[in-house]
Backbone as a ProteinNet text record, in pm:
[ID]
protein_1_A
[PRIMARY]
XXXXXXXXXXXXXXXXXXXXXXXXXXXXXXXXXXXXXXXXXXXXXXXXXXXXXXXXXXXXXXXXXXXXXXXXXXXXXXXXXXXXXXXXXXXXXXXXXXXXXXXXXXXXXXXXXXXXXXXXXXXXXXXXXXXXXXXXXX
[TERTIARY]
-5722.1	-5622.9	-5662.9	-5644.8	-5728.4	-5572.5	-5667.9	-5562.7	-5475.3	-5467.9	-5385.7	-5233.3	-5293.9	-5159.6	-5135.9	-5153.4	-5108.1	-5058.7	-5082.2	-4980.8	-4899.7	-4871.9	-4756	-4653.8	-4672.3	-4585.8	-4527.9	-4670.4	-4607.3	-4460.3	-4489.2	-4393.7	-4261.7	-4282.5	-4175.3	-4104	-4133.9	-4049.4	-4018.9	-4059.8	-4008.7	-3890.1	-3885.5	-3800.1	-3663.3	-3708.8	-3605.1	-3522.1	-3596.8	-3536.7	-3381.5	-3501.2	-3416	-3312.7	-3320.1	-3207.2	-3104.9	-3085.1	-3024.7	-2892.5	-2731.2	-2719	-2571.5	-2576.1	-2518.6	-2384.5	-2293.1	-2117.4	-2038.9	-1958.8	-1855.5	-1742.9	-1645.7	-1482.6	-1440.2	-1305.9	-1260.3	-1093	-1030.8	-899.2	-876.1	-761.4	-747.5	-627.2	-549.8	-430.7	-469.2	-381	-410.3	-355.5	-242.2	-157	-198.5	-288.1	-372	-464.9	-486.6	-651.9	-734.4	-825	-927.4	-982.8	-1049.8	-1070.6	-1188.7	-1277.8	-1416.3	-1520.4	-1468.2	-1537.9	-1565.7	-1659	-1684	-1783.1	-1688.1	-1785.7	-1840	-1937.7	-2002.2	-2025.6	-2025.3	-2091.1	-2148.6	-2228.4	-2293.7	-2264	-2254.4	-2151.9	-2294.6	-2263.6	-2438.1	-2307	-2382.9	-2361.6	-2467.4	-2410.8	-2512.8	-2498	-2580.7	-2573.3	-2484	-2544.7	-2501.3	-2346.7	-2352.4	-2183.6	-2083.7	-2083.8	-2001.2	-1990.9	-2103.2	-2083.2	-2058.9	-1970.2	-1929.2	-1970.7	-2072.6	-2156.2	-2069.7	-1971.6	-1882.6	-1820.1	-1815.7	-1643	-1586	-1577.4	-1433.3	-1374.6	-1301.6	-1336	-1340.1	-1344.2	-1372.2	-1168.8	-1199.6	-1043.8	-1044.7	-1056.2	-1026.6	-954.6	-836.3	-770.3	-817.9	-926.5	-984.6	-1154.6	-1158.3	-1332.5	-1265.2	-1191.7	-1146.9	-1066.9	-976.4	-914.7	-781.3	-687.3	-606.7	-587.4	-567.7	-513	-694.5	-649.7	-763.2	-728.4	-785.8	-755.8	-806.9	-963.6	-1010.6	-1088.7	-1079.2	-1209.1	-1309.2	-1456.6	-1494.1	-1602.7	-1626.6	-1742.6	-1817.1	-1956.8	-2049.2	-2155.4	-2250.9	-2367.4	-2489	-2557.4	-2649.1	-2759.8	-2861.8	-2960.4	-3073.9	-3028.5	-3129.8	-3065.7	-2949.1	-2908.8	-2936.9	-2955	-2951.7	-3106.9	-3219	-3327.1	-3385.7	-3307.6	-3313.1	-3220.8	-3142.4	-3107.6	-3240	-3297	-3386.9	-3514.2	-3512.4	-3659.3	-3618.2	-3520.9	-3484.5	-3424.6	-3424.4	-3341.4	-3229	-3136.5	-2995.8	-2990.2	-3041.2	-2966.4	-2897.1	-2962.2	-2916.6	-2869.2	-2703.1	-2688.9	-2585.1	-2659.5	-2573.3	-2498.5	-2371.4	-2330.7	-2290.2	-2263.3	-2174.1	-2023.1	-1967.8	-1809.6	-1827	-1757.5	-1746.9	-1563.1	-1580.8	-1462.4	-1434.3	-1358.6	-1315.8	-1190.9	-1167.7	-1081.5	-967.8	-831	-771.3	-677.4	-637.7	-568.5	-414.3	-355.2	-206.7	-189.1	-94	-30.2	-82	-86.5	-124.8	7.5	17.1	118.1	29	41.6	-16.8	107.6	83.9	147.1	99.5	180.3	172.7	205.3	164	229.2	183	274.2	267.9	174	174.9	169.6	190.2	312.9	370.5	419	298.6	274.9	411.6	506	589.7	605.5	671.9	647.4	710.3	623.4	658.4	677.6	584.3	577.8	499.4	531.3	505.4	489.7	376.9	324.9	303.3	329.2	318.9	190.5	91.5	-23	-35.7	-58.5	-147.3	-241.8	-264	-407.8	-477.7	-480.3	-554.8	-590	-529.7	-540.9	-560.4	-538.5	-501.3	-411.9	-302.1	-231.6	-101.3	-0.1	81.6	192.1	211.6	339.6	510.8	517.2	620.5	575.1	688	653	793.6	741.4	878.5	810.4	845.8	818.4	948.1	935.6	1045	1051.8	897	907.1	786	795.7	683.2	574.7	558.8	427.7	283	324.2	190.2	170.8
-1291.1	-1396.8	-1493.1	-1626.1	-1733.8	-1711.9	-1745.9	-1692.1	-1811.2	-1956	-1993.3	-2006.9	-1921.1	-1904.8	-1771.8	-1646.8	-1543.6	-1610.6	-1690.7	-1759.4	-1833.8	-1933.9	-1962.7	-1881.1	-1744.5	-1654.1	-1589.1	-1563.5	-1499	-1589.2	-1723.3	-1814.6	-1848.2	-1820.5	-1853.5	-1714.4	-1627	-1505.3	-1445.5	-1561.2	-1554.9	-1644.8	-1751.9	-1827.3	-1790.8	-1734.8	-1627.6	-1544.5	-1482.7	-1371.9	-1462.5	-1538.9	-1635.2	-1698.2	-1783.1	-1872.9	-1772.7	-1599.7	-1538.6	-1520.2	-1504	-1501	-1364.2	-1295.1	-1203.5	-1240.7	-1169.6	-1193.5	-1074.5	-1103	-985.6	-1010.5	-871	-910.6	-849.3	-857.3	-748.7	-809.4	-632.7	-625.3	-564.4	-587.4	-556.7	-523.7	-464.9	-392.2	-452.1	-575.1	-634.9	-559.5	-501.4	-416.9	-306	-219.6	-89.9	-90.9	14.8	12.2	111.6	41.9	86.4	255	337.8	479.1	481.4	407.1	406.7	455.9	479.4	548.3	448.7	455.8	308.9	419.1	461.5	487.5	401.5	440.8	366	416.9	363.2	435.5	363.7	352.9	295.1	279.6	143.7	156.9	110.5	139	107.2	8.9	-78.4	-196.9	-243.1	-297.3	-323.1	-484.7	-526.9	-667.8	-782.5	-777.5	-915.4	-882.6	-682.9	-669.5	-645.3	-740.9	-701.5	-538.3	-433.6	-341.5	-199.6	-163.2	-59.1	42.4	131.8	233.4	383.5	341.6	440.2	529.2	646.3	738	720.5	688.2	645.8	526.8	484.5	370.2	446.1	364.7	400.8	432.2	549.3	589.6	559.3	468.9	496.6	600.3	631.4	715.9	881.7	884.1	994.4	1005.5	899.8	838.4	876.5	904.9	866	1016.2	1037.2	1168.5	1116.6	1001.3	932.1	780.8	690.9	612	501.7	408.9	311.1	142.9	130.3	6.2	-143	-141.8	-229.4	-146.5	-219.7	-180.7	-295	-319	-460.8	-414.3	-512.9	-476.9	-570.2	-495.6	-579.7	-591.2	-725.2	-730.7	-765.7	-665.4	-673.1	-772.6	-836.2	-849.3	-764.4	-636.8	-572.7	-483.5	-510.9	-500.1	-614.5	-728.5	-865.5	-862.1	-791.5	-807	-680.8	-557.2	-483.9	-558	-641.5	-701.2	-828.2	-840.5	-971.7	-875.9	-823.6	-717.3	-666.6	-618.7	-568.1	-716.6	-854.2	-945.4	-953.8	-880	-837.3	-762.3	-655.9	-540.1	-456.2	-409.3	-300	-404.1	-392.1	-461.1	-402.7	-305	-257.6	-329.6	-295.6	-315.6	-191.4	-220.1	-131.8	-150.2	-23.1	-64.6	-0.9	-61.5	-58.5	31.1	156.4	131.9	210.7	118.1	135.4	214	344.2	424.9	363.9	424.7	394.1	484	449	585.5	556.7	694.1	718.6	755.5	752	766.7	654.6	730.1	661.3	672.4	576.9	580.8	555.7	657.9	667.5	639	516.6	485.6	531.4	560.6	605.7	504.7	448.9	354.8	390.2	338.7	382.2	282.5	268	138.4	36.2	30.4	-96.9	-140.4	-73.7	-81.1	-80	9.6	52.6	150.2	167.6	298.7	446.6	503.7	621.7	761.2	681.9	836.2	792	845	790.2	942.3	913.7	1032.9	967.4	1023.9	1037.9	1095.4	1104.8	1118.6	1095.5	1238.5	1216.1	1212.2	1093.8	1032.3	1136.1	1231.3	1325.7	1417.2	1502.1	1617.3	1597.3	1443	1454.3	1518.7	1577.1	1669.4	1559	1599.8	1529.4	1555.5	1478.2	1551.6	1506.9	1419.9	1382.1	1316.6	1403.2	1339.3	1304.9	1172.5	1130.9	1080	1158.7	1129.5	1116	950.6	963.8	971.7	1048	1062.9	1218.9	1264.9	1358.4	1307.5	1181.3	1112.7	1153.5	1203	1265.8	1394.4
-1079.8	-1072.2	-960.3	-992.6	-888.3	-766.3	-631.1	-522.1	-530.9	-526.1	-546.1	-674.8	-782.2	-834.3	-801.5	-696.3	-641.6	-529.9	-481.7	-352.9	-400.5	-514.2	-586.7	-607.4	-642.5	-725.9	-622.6	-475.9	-358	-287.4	-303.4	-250.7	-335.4	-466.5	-563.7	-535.5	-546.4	-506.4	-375.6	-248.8	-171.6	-106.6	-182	-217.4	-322.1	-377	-483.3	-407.2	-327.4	-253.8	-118.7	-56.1	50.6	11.5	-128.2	-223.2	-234.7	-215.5	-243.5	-110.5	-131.4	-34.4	-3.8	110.9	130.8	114.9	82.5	93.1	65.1	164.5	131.6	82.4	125.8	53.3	180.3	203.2	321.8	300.5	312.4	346.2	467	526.1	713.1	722.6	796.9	804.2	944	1004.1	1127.6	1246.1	1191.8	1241.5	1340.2	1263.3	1288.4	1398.9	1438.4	1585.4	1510.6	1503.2	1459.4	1556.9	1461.5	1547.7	1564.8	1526.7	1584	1457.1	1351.5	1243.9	1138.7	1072.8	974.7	877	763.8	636.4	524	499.4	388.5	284.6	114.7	25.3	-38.8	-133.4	-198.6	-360.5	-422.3	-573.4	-663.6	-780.9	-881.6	-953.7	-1044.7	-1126.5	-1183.5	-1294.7	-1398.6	-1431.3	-1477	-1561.2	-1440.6	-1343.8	-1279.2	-1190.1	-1192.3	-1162.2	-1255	-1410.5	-1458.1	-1512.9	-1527.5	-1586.5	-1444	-1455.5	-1369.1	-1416.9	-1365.1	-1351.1	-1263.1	-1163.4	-1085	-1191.8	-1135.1	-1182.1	-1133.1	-1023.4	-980.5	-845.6	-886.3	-723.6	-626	-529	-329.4	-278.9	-265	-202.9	-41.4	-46.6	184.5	220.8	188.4	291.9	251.3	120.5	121.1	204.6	257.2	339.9	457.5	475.5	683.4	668.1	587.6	607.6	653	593.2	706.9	685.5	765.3	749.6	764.4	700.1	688.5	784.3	820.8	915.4	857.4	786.5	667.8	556.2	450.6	351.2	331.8	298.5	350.8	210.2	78.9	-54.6	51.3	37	107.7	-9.6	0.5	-127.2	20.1	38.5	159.6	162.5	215.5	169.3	68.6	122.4	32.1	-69.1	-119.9	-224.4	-340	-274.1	-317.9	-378.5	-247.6	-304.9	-415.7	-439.9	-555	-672.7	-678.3	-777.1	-809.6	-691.4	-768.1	-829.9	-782.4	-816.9	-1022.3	-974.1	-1159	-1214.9	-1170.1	-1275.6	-1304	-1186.2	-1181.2	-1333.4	-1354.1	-1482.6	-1328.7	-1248.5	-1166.9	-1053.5	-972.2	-878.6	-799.3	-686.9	-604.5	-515.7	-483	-289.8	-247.7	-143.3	-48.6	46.2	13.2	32.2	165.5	306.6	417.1	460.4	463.5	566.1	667.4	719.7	855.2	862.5	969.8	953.7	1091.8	1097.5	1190.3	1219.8	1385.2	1392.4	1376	1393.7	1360.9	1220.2	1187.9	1035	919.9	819.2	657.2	566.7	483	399.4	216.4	165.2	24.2	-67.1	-144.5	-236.1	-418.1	-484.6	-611.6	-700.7	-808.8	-895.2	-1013	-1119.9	-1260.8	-1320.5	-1469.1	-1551	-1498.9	-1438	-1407.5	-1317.5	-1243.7	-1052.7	-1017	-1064.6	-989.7	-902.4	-751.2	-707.5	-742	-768	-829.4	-693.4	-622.7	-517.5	-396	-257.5	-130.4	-21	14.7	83.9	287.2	333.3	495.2	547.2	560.2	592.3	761.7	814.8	975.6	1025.5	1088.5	1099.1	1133.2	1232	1335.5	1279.2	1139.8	1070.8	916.6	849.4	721.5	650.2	702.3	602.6	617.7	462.6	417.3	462.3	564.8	666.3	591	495.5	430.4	242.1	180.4	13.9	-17	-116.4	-190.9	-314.8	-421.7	-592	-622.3	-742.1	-791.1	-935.5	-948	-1106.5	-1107.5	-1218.3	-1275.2	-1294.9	-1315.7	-1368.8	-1315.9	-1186.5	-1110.3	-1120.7
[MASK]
++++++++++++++++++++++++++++++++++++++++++++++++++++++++++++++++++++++++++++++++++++++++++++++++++++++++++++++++++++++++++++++++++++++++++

């Protein structure tokens, strides 16, 4: 291959990569103090994101053991650059969260995001120090 179209292709796909750009999402409980703990996991996706590859979403208050302070979807650079590498079929991120201390409150909802049931959660131990169901549904 003549070196100048291997330095074209080196530069077009380094340009590919750079044109690409990181972003997140983030929810915050402004309220909360953070405990110093920040888990991460890693989610697979398919086709540009739209195809969900997970069993199951990201539970925070099952990542921390407790109460959650933010959750933050991150698309990294080098998630960005394994999506340019496959042509976005495969396109990971990573969900960020941040744990916090004191008490958690777990909400239950039906169909029709109504509340069905409300749990008391302690930050320090995880165990369910208060329940209120107001249905069988669970």
């Amino acid at each position: 291959m003549n070196r100048n179209v291997l330095m074209m292709v080196a530069m077009l796909a380094l340009l590919l990569v750079g044109s690409t750009g990181c972003y997140s999402n983030t929810f915050d409980y402004p309220s909360r103090q953070a405990d110093g703990r920040v888990m991460e996991e890693s989610r697979t996706f398919l086709i540009y994101g739209l195809v969900d590859r997970n069993d199951r979403p990201v539970v925070g208050h099952e990542l921390c053991n407790g109460p959650v302070k933010s959750v933050e979807t991150v698309h990294t650079f080098g998630n960005q650059c394994i999506g340019c590498i496959t042509l976005s079929i495969y396109t990971p991120n990573t969900v960020r969260v941040t744990c916090a201390s004191g008490t958690a409150h777990n909400f239950y909802l039906d169909e029709d995001d109504a509340v069905v049931g409300h749990e008391v959660v302690d930050g320090d131990t995880g165990e369910v120090m208060q329940s209120e169901f107001k249905s069988d549904f669970i």
